[in-house]
C-alpha positions in Angstrom: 84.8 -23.5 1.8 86.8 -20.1 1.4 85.4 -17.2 3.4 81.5 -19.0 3.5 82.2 -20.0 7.2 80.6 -16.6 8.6 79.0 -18.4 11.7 76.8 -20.3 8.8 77.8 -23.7 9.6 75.3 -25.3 12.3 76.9 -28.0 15.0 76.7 -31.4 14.3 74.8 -32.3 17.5 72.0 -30.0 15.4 72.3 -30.9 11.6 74.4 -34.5 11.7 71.1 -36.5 11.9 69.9 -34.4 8.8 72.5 -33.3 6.6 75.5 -35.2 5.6 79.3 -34.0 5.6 81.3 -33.5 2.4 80.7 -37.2 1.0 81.8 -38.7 -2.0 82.7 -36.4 -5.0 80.3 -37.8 -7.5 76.9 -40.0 -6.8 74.5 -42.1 -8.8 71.2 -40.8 -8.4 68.4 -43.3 -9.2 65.9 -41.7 -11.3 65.8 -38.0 -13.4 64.6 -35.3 -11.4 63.4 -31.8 -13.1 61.3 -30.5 -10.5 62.3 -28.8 -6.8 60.1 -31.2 -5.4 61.9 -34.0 -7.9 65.4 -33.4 -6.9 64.6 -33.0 -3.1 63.2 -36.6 -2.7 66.1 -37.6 -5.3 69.1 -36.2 -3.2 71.5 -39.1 -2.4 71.4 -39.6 1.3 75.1 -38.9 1.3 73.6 -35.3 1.2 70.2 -35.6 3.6 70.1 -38.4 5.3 66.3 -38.7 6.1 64.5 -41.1 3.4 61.3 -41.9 1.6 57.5 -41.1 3.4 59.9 -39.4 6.1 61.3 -37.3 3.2 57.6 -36.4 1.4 56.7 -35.4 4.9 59.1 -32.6 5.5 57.7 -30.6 2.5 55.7 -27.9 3.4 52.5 -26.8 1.1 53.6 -23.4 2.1 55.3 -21.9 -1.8 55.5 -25.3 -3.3 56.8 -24.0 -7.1 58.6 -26.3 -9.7 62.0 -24.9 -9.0 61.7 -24.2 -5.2 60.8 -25.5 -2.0 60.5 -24.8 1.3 60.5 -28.2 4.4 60.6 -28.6 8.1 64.3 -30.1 9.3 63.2 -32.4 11.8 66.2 -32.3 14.2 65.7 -33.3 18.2 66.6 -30.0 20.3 65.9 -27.4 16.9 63.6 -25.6 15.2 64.6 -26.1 11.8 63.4 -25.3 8.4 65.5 -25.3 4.8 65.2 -24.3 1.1 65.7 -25.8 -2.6 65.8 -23.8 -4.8 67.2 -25.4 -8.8 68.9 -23.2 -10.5 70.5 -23.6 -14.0 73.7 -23.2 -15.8 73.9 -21.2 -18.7 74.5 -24.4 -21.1 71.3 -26.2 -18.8 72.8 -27.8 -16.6 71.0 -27.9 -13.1 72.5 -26.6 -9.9 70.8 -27.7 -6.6 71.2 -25.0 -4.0 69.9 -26.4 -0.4 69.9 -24.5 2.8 69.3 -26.1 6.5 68.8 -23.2 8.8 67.9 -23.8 12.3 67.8 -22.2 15.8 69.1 -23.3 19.1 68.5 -20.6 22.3 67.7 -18.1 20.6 70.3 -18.4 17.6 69.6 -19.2 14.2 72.1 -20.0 11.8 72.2 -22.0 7.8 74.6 -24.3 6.1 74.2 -24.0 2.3 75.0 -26.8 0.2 75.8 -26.2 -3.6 75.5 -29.9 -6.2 75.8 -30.1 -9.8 73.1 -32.8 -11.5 75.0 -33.6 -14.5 74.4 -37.2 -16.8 72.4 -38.8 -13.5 75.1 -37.7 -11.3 75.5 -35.4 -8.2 78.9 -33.6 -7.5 79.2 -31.6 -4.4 80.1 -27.4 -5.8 79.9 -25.5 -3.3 83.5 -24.4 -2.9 83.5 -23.0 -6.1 80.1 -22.1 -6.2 79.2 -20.8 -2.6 79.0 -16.8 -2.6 82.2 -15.5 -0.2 81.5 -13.6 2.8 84.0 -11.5 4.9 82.5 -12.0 8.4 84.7 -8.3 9.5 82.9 -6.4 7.0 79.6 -7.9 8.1 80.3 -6.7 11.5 81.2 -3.3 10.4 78.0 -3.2 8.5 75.8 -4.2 11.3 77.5 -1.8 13.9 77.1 1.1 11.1 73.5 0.3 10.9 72.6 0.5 15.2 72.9 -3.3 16.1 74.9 -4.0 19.2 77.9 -6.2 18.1 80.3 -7.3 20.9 83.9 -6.9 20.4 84.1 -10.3 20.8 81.2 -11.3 19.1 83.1 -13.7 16.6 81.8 -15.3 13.8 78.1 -13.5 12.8 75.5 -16.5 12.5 73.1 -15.9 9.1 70.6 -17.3 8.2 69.9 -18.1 4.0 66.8 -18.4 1.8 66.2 -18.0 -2.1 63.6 -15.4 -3.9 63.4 -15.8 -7.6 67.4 -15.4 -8.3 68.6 -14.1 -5.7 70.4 -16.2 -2.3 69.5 -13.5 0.9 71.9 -13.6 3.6 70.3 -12.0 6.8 71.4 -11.4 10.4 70.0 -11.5 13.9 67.4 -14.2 13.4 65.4 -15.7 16.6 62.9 -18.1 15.2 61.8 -19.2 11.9 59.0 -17.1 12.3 60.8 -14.1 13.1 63.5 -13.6 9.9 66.3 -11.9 10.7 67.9 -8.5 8.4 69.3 -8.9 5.0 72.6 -8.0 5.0 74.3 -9.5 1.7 72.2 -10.6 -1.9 73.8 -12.4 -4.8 72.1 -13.0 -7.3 72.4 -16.1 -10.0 74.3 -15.4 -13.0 74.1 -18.4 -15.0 77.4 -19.5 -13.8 77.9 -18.4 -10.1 76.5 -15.4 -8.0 77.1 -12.0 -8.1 76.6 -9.4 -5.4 73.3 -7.9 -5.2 71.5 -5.1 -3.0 69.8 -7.2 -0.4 66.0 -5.1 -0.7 66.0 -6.2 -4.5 
């Protein structure tokens, strides 16, 4: 995915028994969602692999509105929480943006995932879709702001969640209790994201 991979990406000893790879380009769905809560229990499990009452049971009550969600990611070894949040094209069509973020020692980190819904079909976007990030000028933000960034610090990890049309990206995240600070904001412009100021 272009210039996404900015530490985002979990392992897959922490996300493979949740979230599916890249699968298949296009996929029958079964029914027609609308709602948040619709598409999540709709997704193919090419896409999240847990199913049915296991599924239902990962919703939290917490901000349960028609076009988002939040749920718990039920992963041996990580606290792990995610997103959905629907967004729409300008000609209606849906786009399903789903984050997993989760935290191993300490470290917390997402993988977004960006699908079209289009005739009963899902088709995996996020390449074209995904918002770019430049991990050096992340790192040259977060040094001008205080935080101590080794030279060698690599890839930052991020962590992702939605407010109204805006995708937050934010840094330094210990536990899901504890977000981390915003650092980059798009915001949804009917046909892709464009960058926002992240206390919007």
């Amino acid at each position: 995915m272009k210039n996404i991979v900015v530490g985002l990406w979990l392992t897959a000893a922490c996300v493979g028994g949740l979230v599916a790879g890249a699968g298949p380009s296009v996929l029958a769905a079964p029914s027609e969602p609308k709602t948040a809560r619709e598409f999540f229990m709709n997704l193919p499990t090419d896409y999240l692999k847990v199913e049915g009452d296991a599924r239902a049971k990962m919703i939290s009550e917490k901000a349960v509105e028609p076009d988002h969600l939040y749920f718990t990611a039920p992963v041996e070894g990580m606290e792990g929480w995610g997103e959905l949040k629907v967004f729409k094209k300008s000609d209606g069509t849906p786009v399903i943006a789903m984050v997993v973020n989760g935290c191993v020692d300490g470290q917390c980190m997402g993988q977004p995932l960006f699908l079209a819904y289009e005739n009963g079909q899902y088709r995996d976007i996020s390449e074209e879709t995904a918002p770019s990030l430049d991990n050096a000028a992340i790192v040259a933000e977060l040094r001008k702001a205080g935080a101590d960034v080794p030279a060698d610090a690599g890839e930052v990890p991020l962590t992702i969640t939605f407010n109204e049309d805006l995708i937050f990206f934010l840094a330094g995240q210990k536990t899901a209790a504890k977000p981390g600070t915003p650092i980059r904001a798009y915001r949804w412009t009917g046909n892709g994201f464009a960058k926002a100021i992240p206390s919007e």
